[in-house]
N, CA, C and O atoms as CSV, one atom per row, in Angstrom:
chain,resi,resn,atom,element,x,y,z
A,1,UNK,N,N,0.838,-1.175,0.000
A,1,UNK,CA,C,0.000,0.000,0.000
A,1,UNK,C,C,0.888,1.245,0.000
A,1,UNK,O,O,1.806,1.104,0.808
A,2,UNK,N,N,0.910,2.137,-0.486
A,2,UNK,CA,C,1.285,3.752,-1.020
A,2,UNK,C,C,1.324,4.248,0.178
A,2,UNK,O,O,0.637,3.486,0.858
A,3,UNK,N,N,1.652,4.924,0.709
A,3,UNK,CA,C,1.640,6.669,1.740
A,3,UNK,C,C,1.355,7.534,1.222
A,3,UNK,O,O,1.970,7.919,0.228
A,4,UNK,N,N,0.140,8.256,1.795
A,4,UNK,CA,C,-0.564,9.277,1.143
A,4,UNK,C,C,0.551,10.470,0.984
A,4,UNK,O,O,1.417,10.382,1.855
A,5,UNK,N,N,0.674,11.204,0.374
A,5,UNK,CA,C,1.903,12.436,0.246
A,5,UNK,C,C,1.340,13.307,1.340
A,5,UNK,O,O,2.222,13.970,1.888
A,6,UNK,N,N,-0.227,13.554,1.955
A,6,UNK,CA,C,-0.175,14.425,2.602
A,6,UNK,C,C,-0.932,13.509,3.762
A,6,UNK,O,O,-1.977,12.893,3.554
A,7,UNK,N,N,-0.317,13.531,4.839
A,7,UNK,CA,C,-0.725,12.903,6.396
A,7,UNK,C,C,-2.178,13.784,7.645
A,7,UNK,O,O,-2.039,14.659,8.499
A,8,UNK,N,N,-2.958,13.311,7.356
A,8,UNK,CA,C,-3.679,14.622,8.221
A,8,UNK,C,C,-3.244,14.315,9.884
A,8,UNK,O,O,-3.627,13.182,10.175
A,9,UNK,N,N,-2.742,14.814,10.735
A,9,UNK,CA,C,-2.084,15.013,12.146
A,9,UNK,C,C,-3.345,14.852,13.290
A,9,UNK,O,O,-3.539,13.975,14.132
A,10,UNK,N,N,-4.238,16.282,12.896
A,10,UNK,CA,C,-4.893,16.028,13.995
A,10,UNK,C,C,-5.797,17.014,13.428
A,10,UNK,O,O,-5.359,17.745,12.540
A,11,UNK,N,N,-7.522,17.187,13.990
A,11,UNK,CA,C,-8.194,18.024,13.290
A,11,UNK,C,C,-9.005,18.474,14.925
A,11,UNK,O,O,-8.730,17.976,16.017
A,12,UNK,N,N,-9.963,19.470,14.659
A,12,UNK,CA,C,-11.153,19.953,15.602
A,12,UNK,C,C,-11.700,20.951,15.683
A,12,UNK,O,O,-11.032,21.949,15.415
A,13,UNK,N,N,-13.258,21.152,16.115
A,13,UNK,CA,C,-14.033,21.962,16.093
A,13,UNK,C,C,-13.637,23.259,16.938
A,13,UNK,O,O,-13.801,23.282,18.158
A,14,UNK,N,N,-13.034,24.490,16.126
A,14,UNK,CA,C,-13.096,25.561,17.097
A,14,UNK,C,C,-14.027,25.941,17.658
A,14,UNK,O,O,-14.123,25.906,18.885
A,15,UNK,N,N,-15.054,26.457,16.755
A,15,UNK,CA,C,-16.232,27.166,17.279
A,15,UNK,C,C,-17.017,26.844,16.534
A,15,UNK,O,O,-16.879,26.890,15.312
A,16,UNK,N,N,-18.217,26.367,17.275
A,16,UNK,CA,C,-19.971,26.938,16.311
A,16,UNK,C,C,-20.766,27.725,17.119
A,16,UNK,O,O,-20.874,27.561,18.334
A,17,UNK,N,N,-21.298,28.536,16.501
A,17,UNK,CA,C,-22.128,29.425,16.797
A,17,UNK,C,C,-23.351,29.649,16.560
A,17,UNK,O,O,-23.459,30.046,15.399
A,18,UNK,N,N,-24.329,29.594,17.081
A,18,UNK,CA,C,-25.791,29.948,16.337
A,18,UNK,C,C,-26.707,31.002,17.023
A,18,UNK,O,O,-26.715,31.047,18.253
A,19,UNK,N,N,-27.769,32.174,16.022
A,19,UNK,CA,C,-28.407,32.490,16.989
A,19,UNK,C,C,-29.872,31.899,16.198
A,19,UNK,O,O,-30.147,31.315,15.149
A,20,UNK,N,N,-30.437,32.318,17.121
A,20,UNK,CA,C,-31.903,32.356,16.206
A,20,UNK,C,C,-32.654,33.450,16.216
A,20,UNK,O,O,-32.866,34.105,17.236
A,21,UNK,N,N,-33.241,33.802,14.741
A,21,UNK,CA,C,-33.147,35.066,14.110
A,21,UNK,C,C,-35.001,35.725,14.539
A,21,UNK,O,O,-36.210,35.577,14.363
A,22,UNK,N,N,-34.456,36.112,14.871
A,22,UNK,CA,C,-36.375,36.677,15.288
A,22,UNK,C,C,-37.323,37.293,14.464
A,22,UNK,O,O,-38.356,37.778,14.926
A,23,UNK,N,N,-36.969,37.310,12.976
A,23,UNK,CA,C,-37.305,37.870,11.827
A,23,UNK,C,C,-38.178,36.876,11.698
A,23,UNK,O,O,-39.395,37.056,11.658
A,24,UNK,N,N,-37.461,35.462,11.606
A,24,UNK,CA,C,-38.194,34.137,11.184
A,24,UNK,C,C,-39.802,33.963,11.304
A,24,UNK,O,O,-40.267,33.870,12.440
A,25,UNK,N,N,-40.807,33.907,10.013
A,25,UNK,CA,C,-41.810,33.525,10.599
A,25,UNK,C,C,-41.910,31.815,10.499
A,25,UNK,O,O,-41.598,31.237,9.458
A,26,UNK,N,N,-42.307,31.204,11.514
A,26,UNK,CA,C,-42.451,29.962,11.705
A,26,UNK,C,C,-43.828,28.955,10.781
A,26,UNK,O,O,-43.758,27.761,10.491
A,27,UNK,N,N,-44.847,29.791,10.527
A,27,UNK,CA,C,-46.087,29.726,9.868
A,27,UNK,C,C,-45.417,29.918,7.840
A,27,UNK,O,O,-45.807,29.749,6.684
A,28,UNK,N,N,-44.787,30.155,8.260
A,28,UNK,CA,C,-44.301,30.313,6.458
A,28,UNK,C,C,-43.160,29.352,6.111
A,28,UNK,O,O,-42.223,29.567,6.881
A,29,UNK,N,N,-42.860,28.270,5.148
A,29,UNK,CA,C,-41.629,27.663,5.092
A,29,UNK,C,C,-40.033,28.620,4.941
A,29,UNK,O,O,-39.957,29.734,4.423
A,30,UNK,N,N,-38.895,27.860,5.523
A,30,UNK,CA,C,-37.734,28.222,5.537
A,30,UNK,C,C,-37.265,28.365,4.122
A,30,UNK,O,O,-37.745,27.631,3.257
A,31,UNK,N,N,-36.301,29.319,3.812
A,31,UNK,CA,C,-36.145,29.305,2.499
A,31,UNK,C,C,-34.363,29.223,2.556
A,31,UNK,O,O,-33.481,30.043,2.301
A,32,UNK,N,N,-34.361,28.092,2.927
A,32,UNK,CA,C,-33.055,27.504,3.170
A,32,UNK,C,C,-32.384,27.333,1.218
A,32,UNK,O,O,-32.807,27.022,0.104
A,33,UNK,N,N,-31.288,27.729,1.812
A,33,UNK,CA,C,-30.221,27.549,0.046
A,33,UNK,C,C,-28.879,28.145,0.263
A,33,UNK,O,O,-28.291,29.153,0.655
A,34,UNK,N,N,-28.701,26.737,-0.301
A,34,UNK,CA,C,-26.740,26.277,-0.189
A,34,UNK,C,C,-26.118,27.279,-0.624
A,34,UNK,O,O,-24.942,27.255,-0.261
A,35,UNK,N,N,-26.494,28.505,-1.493
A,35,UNK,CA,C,-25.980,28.916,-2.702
A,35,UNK,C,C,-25.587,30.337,-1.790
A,35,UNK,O,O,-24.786,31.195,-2.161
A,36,UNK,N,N,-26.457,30.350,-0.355
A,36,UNK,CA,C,-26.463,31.795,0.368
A,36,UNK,C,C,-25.128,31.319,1.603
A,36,UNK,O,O,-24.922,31.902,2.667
A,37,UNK,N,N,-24.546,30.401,1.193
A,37,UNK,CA,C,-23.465,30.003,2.672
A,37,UNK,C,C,-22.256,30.573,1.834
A,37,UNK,O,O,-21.868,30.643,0.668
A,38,UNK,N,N,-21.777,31.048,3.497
A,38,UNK,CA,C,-20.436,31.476,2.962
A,38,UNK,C,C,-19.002,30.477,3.331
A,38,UNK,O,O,-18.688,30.218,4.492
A,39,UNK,N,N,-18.429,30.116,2.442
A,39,UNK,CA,C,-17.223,29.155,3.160
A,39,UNK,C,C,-16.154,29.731,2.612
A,39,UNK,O,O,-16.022,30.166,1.468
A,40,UNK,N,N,-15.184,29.700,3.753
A,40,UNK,CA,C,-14.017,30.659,4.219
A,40,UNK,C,C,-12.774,29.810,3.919
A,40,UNK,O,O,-13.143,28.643,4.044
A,41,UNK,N,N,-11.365,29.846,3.555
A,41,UNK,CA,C,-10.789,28.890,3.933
A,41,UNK,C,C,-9.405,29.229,3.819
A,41,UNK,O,O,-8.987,29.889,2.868
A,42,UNK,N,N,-8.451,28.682,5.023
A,42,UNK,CA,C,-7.011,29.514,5.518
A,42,UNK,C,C,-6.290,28.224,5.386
A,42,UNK,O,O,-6.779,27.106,5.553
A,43,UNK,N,N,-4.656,28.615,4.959
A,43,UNK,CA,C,-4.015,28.015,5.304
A,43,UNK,C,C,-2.694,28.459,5.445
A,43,UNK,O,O,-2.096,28.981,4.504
A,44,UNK,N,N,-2.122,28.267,6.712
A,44,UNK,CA,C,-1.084,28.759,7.539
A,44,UNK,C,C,-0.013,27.545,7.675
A,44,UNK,O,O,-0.187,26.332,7.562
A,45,UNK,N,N,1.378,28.441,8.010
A,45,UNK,CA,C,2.058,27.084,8.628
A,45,UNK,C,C,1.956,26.757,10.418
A,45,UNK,O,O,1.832,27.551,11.350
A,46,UNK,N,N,2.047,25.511,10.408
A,46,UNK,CA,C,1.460,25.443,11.485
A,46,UNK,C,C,2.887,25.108,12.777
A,46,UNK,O,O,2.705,25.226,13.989
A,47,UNK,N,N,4.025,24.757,12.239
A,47,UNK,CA,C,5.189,25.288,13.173
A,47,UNK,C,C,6.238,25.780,12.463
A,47,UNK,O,O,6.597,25.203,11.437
A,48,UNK,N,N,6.788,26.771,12.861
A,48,UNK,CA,C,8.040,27.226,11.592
A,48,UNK,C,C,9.382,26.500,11.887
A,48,UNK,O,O,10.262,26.647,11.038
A,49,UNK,N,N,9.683,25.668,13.075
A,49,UNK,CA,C,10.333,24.548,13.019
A,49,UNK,C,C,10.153,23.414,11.928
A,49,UNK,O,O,11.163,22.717,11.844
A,50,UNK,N,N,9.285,23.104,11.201
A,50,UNK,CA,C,9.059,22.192,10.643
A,50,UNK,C,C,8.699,22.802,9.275
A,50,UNK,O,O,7.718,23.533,9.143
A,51,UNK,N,N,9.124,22.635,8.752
A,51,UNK,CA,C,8.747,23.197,6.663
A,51,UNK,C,C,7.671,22.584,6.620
A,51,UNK,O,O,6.773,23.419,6.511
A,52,UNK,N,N,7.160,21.277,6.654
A,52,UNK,CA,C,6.374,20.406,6.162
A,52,UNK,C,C,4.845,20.106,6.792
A,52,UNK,O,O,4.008,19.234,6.560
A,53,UNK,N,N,4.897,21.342,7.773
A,53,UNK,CA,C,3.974,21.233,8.604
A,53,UNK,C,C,2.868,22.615,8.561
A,53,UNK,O,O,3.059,23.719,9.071
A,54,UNK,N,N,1.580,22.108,7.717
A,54,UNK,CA,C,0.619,23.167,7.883
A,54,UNK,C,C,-0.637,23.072,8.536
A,54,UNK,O,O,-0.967,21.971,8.976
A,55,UNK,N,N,-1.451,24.126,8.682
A,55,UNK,CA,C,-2.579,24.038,9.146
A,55,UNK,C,C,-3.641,24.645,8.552
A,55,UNK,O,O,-3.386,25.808,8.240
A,56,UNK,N,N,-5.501,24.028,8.096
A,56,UNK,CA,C,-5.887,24.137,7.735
A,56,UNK,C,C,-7.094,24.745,8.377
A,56,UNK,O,O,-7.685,24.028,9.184
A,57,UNK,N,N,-7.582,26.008,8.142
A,57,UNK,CA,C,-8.952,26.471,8.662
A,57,UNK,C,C,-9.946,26.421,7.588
A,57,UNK,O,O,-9.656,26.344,6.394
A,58,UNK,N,N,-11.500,26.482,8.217
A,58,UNK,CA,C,-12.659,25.798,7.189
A,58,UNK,C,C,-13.637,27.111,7.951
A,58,UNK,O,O,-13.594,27.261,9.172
A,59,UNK,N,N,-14.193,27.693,7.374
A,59,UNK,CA,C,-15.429,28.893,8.162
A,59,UNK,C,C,-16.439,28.241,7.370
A,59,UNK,O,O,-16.126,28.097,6.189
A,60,UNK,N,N,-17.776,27.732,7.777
A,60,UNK,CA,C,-19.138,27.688,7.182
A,60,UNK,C,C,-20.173,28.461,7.963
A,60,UNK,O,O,-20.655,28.071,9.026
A,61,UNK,N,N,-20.622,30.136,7.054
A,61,UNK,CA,C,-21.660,30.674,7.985
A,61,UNK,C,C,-22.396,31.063,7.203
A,61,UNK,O,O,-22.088,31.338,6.043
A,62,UNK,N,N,-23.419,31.152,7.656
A,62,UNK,CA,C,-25.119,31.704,7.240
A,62,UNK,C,C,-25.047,32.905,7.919
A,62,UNK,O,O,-24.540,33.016,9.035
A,63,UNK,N,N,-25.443,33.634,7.405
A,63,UNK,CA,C,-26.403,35.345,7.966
A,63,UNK,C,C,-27.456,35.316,7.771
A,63,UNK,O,O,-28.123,34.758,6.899
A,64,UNK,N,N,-27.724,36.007,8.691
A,64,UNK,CA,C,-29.444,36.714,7.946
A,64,UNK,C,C,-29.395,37.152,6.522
A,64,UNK,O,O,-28.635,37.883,5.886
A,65,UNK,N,N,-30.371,36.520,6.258
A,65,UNK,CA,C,-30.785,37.760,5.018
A,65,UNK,C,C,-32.007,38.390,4.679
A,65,UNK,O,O,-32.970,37.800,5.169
A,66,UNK,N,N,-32.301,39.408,3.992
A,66,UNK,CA,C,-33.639,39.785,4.658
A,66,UNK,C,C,-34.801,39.440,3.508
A,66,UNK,O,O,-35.913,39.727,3.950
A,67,UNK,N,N,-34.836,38.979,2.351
A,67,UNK,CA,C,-35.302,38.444,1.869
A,67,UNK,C,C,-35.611,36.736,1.878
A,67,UNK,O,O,-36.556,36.366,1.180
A,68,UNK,N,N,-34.991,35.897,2.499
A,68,UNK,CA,C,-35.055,34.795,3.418
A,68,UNK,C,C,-35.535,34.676,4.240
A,68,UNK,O,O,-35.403,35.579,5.066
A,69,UNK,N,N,-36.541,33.336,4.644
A,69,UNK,CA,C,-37.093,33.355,6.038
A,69,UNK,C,C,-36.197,32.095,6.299
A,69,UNK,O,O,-36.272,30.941,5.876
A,70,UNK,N,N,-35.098,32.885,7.366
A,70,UNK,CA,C,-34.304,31.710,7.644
A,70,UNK,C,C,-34.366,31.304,9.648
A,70,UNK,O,O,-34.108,32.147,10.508
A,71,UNK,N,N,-34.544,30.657,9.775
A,71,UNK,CA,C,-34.583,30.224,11.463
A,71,UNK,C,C,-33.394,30.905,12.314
A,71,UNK,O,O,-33.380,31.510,13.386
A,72,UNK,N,N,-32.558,30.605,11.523
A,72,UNK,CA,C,-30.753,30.788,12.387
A,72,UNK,C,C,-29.681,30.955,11.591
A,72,UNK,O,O,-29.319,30.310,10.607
A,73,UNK,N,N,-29.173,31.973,12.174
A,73,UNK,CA,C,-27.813,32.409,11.567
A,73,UNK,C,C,-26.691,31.583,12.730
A,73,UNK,O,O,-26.722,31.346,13.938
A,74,UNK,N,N,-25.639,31.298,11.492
A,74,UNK,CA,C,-24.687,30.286,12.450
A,74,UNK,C,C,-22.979,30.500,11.820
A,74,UNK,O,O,-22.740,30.711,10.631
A,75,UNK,N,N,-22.162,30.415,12.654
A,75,UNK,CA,C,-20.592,30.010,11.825
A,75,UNK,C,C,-20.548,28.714,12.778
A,75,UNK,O,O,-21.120,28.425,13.829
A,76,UNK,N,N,-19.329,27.857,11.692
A,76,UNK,CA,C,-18.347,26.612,12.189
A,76,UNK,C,C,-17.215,26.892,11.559
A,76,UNK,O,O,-16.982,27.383,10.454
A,77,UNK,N,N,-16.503,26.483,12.475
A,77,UNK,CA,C,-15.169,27.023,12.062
A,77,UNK,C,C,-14.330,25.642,12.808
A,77,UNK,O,O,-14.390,25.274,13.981
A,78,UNK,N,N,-13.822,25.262,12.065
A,78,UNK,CA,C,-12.811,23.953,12.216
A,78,UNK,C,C,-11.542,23.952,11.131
A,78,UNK,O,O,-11.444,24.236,9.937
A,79,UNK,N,N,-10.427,23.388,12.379
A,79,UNK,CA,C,-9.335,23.401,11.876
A,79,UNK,C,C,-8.693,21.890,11.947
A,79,UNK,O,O,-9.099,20.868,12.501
A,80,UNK,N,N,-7.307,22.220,11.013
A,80,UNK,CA,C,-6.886,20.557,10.719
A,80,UNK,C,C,-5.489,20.756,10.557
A,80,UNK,O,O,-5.247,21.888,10.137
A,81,UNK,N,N,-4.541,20.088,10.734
A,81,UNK,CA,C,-3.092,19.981,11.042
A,81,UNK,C,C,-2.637,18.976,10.387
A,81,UNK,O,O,-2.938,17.878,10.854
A,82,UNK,N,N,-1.748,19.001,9.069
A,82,UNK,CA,C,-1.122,18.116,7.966
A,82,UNK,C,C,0.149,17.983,7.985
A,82,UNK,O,O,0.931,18.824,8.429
A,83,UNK,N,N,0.444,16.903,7.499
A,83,UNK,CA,C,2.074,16.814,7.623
A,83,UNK,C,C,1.922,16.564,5.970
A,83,UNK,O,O,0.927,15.900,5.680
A,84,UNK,N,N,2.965,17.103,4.563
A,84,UNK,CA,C,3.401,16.958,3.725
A,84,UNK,C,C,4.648,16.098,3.955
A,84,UNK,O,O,5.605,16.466,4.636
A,85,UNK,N,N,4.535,14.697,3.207
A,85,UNK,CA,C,5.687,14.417,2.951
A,85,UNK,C,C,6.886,13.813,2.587
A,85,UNK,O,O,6.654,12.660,2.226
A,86,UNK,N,N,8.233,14.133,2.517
A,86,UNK,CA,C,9.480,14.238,1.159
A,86,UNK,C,C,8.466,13.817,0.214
A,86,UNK,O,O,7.440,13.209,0.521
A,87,UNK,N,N,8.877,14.245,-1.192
A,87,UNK,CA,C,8.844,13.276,-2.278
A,87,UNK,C,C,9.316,11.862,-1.943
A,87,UNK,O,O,8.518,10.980,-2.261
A,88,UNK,N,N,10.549,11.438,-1.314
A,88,UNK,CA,C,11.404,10.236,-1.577
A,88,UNK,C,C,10.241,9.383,-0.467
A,88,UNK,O,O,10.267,8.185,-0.746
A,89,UNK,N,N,9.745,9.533,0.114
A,89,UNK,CA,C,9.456,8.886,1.604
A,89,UNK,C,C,7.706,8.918,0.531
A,89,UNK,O,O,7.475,7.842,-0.021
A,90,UNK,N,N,7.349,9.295,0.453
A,90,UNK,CA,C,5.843,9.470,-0.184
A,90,UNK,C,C,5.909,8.197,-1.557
A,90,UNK,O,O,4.953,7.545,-1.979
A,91,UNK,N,N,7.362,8.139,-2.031
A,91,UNK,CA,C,7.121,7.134,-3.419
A,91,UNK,C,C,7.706,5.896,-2.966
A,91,UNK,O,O,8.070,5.117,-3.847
A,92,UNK,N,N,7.902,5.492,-1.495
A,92,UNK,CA,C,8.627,4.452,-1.087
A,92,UNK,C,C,7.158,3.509,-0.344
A,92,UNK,O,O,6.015,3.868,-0.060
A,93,UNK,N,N,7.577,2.747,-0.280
A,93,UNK,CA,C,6.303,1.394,0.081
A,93,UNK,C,C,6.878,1.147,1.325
A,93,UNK,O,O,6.407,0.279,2.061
């Protein structure tokens, strides 16, 4: 079996957040759509001892919007910690 070239280390949920939006009428359906999320996405090194070592941030948030009847505005924000690595060590079995 191969070694993936990139190792994921360790991952986890920073933050979620939600409120619920008081605009919402409950008597009318949600007008939920994928197309209104915003996703964010960082990547840093994650020790400067190590070249090969980064870290990955992920933001998924909803807002209000005011043409939407949406229940809740929310962010998640999760991060993830990778190891890249050599070429020589990645093509070896």
């Amino acid at each position: 079996m191969d070694i993936a070239p990139i190792q994921l280390v360790d991952y986890f949920v920073h933050s979620i957040q939600v409120e619920a939006l008081t605009d919402f009428d409950s008597s009318q359906p949600a007008n939920l759509d994928f197309r209104s999320l915003k996703v964010s996405t960082d990547v840093f090194r994650a020790d400067d001892s190590r070249e090969r070592s980064f870290g990955l941030e992920l933001v998924i948030k909803q807002e209000q919007i005011e043409e939407k009847n949406l229940p809740y505005a929310y962010e998640l924000r999760m991060v993830g910690f990778i190891e890249v690595l050599p070429p020589k060590l990645s093509e070896e079995k």
